[in-house]
C-alpha positions as CSV (number, residue, x, y, z in Angstrom):
1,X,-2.3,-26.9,4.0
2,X,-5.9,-26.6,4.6
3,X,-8.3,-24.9,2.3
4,X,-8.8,-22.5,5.3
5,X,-5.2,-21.5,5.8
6,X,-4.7,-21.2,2.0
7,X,-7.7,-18.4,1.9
8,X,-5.8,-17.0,4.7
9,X,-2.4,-16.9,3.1
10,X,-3.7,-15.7,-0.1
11,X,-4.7,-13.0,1.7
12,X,-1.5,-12.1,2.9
13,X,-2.0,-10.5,6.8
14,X,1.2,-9.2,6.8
15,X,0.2,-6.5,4.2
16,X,-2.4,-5.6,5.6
17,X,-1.0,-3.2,8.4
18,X,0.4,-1.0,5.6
19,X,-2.5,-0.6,3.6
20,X,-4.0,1.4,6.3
21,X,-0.7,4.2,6.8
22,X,-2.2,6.4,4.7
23,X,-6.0,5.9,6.0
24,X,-4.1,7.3,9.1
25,X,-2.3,10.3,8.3
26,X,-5.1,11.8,6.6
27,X,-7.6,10.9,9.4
28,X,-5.1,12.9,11.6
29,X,-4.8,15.9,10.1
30,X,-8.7,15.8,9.7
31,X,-8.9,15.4,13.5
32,X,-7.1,18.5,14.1
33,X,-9.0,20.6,12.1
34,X,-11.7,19.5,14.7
35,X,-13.3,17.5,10.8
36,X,-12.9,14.1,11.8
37,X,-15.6,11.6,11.3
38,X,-15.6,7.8,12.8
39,X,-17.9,6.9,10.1
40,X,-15.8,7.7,7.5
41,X,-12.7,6.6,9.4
42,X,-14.2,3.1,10.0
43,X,-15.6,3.0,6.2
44,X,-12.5,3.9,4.9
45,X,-10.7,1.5,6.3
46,X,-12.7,-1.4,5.5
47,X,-12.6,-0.3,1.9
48,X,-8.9,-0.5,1.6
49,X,-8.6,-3.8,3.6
50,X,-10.9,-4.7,0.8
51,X,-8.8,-3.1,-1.8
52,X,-5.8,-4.3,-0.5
53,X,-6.9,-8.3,0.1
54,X,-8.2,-8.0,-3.6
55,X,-5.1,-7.2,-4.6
56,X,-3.4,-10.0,-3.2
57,X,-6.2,-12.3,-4.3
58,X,-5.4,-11.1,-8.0
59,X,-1.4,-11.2,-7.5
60,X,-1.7,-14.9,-6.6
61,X,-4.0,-15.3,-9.0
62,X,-2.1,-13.5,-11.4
63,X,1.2,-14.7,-11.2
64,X,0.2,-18.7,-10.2
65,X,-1.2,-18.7,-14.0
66,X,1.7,-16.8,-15.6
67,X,3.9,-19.5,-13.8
68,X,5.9,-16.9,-12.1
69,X,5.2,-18.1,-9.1
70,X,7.4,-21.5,-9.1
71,X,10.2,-23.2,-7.4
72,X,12.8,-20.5,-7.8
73,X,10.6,-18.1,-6.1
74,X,12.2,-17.3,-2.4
75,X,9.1,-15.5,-0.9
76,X,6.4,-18.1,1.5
77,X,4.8,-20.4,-1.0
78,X,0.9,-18.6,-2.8
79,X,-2.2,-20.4,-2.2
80,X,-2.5,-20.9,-6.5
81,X,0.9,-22.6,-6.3
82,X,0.3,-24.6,-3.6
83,X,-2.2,-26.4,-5.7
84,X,-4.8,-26.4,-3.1
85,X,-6.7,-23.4,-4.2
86,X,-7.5,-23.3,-8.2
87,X,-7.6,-20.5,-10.5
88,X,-11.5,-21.1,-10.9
89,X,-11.6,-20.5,-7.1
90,X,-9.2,-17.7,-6.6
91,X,-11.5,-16.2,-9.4
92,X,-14.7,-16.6,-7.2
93,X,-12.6,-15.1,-4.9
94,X,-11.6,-11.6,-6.6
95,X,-15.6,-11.1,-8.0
96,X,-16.8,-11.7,-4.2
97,X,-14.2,-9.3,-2.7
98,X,-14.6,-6.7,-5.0
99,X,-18.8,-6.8,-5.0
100,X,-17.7,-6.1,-1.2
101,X,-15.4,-3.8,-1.8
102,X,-17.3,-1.9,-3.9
103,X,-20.5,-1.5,-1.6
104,X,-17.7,-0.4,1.6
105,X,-16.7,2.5,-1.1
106,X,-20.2,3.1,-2.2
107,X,-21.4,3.6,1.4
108,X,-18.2,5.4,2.3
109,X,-19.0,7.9,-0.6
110,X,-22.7,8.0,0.6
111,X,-21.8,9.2,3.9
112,X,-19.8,11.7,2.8
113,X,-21.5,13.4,0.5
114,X,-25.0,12.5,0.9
115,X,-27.1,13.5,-1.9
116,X,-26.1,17.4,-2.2
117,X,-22.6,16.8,-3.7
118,X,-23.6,14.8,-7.2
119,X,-20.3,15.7,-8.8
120,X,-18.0,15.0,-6.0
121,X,-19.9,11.4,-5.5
122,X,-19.0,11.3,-9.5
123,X,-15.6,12.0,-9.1
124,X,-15.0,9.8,-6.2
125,X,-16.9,6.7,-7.5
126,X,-14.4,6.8,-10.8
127,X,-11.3,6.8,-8.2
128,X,-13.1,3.6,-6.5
129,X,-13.1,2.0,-9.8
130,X,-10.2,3.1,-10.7
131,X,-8.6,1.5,-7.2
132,X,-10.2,-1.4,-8.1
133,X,-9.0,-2.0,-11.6
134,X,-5.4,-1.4,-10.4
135,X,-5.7,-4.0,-7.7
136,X,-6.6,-6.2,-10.2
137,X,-4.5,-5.4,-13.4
138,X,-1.1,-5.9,-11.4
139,X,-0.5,-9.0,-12.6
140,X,-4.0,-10.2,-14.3
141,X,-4.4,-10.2,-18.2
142,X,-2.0,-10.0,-20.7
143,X,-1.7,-6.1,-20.2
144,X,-0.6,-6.5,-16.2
145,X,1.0,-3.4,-15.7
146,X,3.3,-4.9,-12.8
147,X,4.9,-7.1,-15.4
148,X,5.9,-4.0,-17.6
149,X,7.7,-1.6,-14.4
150,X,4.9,0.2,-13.4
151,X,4.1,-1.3,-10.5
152,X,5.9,1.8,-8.0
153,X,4.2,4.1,-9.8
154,X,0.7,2.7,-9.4
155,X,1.7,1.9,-5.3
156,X,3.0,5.3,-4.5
157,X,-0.5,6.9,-6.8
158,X,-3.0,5.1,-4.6
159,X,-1.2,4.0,-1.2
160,X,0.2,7.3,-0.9
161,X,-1.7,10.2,-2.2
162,X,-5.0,9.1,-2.8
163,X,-5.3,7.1,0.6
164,X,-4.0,10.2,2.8
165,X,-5.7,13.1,0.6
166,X,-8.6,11.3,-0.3
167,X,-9.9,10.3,3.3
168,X,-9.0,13.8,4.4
169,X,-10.9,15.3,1.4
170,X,-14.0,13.0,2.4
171,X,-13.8,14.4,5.9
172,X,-13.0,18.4,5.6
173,X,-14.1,18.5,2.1
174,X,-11.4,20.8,0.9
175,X,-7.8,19.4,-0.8
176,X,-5.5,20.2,2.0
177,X,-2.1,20.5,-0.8
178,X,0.5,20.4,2.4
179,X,-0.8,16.6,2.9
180,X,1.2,16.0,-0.7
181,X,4.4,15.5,1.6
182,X,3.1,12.8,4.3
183,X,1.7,11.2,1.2
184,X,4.3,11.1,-0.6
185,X,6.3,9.7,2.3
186,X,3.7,7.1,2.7
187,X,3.7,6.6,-1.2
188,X,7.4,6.2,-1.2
189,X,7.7,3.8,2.0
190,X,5.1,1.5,0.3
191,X,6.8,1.6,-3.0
192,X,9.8,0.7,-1.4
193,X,8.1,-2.4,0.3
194,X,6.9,-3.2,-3.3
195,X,10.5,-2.5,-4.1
196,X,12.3,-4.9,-1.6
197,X,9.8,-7.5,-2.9
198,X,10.8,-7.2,-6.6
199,X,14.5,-7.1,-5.4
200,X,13.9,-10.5,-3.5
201,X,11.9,-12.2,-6.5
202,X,14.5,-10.8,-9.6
203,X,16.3,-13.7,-10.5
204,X,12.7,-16.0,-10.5
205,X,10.9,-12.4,-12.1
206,X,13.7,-12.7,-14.8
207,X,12.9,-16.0,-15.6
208,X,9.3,-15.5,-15.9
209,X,9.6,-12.4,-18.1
210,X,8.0,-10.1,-15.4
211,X,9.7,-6.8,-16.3
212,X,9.8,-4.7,-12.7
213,X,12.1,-2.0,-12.2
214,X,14.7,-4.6,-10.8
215,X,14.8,-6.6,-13.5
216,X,14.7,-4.2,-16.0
217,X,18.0,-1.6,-14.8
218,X,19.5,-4.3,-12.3
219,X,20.6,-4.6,-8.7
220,X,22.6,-1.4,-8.1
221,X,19.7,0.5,-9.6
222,X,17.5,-1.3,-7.2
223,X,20.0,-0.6,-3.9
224,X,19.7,3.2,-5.2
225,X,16.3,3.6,-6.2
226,X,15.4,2.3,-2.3
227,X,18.0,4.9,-0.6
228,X,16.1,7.4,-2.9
229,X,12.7,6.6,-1.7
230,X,13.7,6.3,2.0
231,X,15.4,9.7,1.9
232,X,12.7,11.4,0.3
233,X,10.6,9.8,2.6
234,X,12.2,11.1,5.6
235,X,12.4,13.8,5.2
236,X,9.3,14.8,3.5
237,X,7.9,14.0,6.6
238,X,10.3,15.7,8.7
239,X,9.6,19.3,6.5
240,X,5.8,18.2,6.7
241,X,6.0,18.1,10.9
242,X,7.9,21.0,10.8
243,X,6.2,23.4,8.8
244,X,2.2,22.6,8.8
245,X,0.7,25.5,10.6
246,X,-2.2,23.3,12.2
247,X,0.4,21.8,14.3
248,X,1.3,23.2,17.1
249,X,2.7,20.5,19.9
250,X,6.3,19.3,19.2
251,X,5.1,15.9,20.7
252,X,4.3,15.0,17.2
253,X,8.1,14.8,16.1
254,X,8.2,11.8,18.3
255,X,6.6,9.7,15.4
256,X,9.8,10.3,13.7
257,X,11.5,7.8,15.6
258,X,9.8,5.4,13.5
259,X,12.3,5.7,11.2
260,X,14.8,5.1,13.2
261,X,14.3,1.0,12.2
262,X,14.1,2.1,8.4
263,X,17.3,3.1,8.4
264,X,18.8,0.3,10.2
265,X,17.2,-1.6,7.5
266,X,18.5,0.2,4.7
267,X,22.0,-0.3,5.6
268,X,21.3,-3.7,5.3
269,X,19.8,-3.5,2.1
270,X,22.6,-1.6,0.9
271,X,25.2,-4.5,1.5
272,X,23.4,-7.7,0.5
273,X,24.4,-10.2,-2.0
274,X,22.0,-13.0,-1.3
275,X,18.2,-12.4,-2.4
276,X,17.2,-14.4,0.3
277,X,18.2,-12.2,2.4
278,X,15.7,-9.7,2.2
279,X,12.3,-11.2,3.2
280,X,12.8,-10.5,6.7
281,X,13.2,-7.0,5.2
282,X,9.6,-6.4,3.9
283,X,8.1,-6.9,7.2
284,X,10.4,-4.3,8.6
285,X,9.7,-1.4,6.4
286,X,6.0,-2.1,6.1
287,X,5.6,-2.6,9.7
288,X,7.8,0.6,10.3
289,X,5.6,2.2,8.4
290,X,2.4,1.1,9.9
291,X,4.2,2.5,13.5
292,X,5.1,5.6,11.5
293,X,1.3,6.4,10.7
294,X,0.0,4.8,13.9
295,X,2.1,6.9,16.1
296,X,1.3,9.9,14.2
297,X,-2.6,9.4,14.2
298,X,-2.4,8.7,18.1
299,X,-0.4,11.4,19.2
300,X,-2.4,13.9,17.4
301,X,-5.5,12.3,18.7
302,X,-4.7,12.1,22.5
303,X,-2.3,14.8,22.8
């Protein structure tokens, strides 16, 4: 493995798709209100690419010097483990993605609120830093809050409602509080990748002392826990299409058939025995996901 393919690996592509679900609901909604703004849109996006790569910077980082990440871990082999990135590097790495981060969230904030809005500005520069801390803390330093369960809590917080009410807020400038049910859906679709993950890594998590939800209250817990999240996302979303009075073509039901894969997938999850199993799983829910939001921004866009 190349230094090059390492970089790229430790940035983890496949996550990326996800990271933008909620970027894409919110944007909708926006753009039916006759609110939404490219400049934003674009700006927001880049941020939580930025977010999101940072946070898988810091995971390998995090977990490579815990020693979590060995030999009895099933998932594609980190760029830390590998041994051809170091820790000194991956370092470099995180402080150079988050100075870039942090100026895509800076000028996103700028363009929203200009210089008439100081308190707003205020209020979204502390979520920015508070994003950025989380991507970080997950498994960096001895306080790591993904080694301790909390992990779902801090996915379904920031992938789910303050990606899809924050860039709505930054575009129409008011908290729409229907847009608490597609976030949650995208909060508890995300958590549930995060979920499947932890499920997949529990016997080499175990070892390693990282404490996720898994580990802590065990496999059933784990099967129901995920039937729990992909219910409520359902139909969340469902009531959400339903009931928002903005919407008024019944086209938009059609992103429902996203799901249709999720559950597929959940039946699956329901009856495995072998950890192994499941890494196919992650790519399906997150990619499901990604359709979910993608097919939900479009039709609302072009129809």
């Amino acid at each position: 493995m190349t230094k090059t393919v390492a970089w790229i690996s430790a940035a983890r592509l496949r996550t990326l798709p996800l990271s933008l679900s909620g970027i894409l609901v919110g944007s909708g909604v926006a753009f039916v209100h006759a609110e939404f703004n490219s400049t934003i849109f674009w700006l927001a996006i880049a941020t939580t690419l930025g977010l999101q790569i940072l946070s898988n910077f810091a995971n390998d980082y995090g977990d490579g010097v815990k020693g979590t990440d060995n030999t009895d871990r099933i998932g594609p082999m980190r760029a830390l483990q590998s041994g051809v990135i170091t820790d000194r590097e991956m370092k470099k790495g995180m402080i150079i993605t988050t100075v870039l981060t942090a100026t895509s969230a800076l000028t996103l904030i700028y363009f929203s609120f200009g210089k008439d809005n100081f308190l707003l500005s205020l209020l979204f520069i502390g979520l920015g830093i508070a994003a950025l801390v989380a991507a970080i803390k997950y498994t960096v330093g001895d306080s790591a809050y993904g080694y301790r369960g909390l992990g779902d809590v801090f996915v379904f917080i920031f992938f789910g409602l303050v990606s899809v009410l924050g860039v709505n807020f930054l575009m129409i400038k008011q908290l729409d509080y229907w847009l608490l049910l597609p976030a949650s859906t995208i909060g508890c679709l995300s958590s549930a990748v995060l979920n499947l993950n932890n499920m997949r890594d529990e016997y080499s998590d175990k070892k390693s002392q990282k404490n996720t939800l898994v580990v802590i209250f065990g496999k059933s817990f784990a099967k129901i826990y995920h039937t729990i999240l992909i219910v409520l996302a359902l139909l969340g979303f469902y009531f959400f299409l339903i009931t928002y009075p903005a919407f008024q073509n019944s086209l938009i039901l059609v992103s429902l058939l996203a799901f249709m894969p999720i559950l597929i997938h959940l039946k699956k999850v329901l009856k495995y025995k072998d950890p192994r199993t499941l890494d196919p799983e992650l790519k399906k829910v997150a990619l499901s996901t990604f359709l979910l939001s993608l097919s939900f921004f479009l039709i609302l866009c072009f129809s």
